[in-house]
N, C-alpha and C positions, 0 to 999 in steps of 0.2 A: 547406340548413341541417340539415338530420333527417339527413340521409346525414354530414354531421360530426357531428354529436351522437353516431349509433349507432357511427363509425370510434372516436372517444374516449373512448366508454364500455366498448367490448370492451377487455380484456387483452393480448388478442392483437394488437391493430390502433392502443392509444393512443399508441404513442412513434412511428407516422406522423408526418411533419409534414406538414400540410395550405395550400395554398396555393388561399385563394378568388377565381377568376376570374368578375365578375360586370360586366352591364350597368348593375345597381342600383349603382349606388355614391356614394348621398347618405350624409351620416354616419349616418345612422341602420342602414342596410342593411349597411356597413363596423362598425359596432360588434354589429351581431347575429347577422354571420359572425366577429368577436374573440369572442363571449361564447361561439358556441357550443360554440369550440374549434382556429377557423382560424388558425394559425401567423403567416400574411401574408394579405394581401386585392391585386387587381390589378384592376384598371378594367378593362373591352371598348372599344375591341381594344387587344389584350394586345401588349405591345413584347417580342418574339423576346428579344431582346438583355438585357431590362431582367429578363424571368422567367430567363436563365440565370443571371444574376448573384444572382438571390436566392434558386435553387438549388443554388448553390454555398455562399452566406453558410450556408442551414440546414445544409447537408450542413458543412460548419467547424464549425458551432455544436456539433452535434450529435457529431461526432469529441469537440470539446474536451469536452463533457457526459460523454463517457463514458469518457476517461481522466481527468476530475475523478473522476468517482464513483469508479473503479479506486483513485484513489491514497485517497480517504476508506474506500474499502473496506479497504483495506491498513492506514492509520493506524487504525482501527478494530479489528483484527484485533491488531493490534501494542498498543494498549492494553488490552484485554482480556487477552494473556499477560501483559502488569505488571502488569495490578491482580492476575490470579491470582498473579502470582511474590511479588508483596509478600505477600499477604495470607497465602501459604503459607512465607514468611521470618517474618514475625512469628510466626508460633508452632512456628518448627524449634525441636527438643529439642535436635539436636547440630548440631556443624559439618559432619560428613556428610551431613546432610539438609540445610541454605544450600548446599551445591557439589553434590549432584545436582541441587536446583531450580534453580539459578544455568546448570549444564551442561545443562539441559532445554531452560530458557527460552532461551537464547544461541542453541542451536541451532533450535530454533522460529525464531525470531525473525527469522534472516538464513537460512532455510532452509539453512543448513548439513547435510552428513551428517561432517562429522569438527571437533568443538571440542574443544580441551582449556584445561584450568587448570592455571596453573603458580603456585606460592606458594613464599616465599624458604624454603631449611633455616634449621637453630636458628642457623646461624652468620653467616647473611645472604648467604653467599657464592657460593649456587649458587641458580637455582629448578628445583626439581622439579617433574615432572607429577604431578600429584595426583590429576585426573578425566579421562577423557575419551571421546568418545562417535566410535565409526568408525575408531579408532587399533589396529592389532594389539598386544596386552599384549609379544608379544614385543618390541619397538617402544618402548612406553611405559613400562613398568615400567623399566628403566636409564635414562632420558633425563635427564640434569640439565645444565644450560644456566648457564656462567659467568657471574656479574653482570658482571664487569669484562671486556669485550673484544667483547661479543656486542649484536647490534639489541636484543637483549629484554631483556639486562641492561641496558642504556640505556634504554629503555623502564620497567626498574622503579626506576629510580635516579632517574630524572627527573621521577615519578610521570605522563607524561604517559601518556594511553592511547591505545593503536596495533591498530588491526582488520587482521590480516592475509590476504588469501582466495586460497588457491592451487586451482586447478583438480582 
């Protein structure tokens, strides 16, 4: 029991999972290898067959523990650029400073290295690129993209929104 206690008090040693193999195993002795910190508890003599299977079960637990945490690390990450992106929209002076934050955050966000924004001209007929981050200017600056005949004029006609990721 002291030898779990000191594995799951170190840093270094607590995301062990500990499997207690004991002759004691009245409920009292099975709940004060759970308290110390044992993962599982196994009666003497131990069943070959019975300890793979519930080193397996830990080592599954233990995979899914830690792409859970992954993906809360990520959802974590990814709300923290919104609360900054909002909080830094709520007080843009101009429309240039909403479409750099906007082109910042976007690109954060789906770690992209190349986003652009495209917004309709005065006449609604074309969108032009207006911002964009990893695009050569030679490239960007002429680009205007037909509303009527084009995925992305469909895309802005239809208001639906379309994430597109080319390699």
């Amino acid at each position: 029991l002291s030898c779990i206690r000191e594995l799951k008090a170190q840093s270094e040693t607590r995301h062990i999972p500990v499997i207690m193999i004991s002759a004691r195993c009245d409920g009292t002795d099975i709940a004060a290898a759970l308290s110390a910190g044992a993962d599982e508890f196994l009666p003497k003599p131990c069943n070959p067959k019975e300890l793979a299977i519930r080193v397996r079960s830990m080592v599954r637990l233990q995979r899914q523990l830690e792409r859970s945490n992954a993906v809360r690390g990520e959802q974590s990450r990814a709300l923290g650029l919104l609360s900054d992106f909002s909080r830094g929209i709520s007080v843009a002076d101009s429309l240039d400073e909403v479409l750099d934050r906007t082109l910042a955050t976007t690109a954060s966000l789906v770690c992209a290295r190349r986003v652009a924004i495209l917004l309709p001209d005065e006449m609604r007929g074309q969108l032009v690129l207006t911002r964009s981050i990893g695009i050569d200017e030679t490239v960007s600056s002429p680009l205007r993209v037909p509303i009527d005949g084009s995925s992305l004029g469909a895309v802005f006609t239809s208001g639906e929104p379309l994430i597109i990721s080319q390699p």
